[in-house]
C-alpha positions in Angstrom: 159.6 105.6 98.2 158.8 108.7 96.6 161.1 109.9 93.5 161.8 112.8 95.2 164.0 110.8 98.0 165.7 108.7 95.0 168.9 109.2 93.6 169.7 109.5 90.5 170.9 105.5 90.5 167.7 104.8 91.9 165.5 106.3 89.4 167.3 104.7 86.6 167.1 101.4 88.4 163.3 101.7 88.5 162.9 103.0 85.1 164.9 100.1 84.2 162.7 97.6 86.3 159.8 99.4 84.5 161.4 99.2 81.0 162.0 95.2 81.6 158.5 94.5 83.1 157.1 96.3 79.7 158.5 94.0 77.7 157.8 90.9 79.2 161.4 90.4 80.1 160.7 90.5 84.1 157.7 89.8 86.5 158.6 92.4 88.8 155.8 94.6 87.8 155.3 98.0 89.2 152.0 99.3 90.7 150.2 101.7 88.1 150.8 104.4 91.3 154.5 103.4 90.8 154.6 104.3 87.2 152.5 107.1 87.6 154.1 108.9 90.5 157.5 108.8 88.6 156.5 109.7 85.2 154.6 112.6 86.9 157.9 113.7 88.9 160.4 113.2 85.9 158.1 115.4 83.8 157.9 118.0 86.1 161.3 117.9 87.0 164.1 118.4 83.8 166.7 117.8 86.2 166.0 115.1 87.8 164.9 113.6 84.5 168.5 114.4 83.0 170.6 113.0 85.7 168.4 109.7 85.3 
């Protein structure tokens, strides 16, 4: 799913599957297109990245 059709919830959720898989803590790794798709929204995006 793109970040553009997540909620707020949802991006948190992922940033906090993200977050976990960083630190070893999970092995629910995200694809690199994952990580990238939603860094590159929430940067270009204040809002979004606030209500997150």
């Amino acid at each position: 799913m793109h970040p553009s059709e997540m909620t707020p919830t949802e991006i948190g959720d992922q940033l906090a599957r993200m977050y976990a898989a960083d630190q070893s803590l999970s092995d629910d790794l995200p694809s690199e297109q994952e990580c990238a798709a939603l860094a590159d929204y929430l940067g270009c995006h204040k809002e979004a990245q606030a209500a997150a």
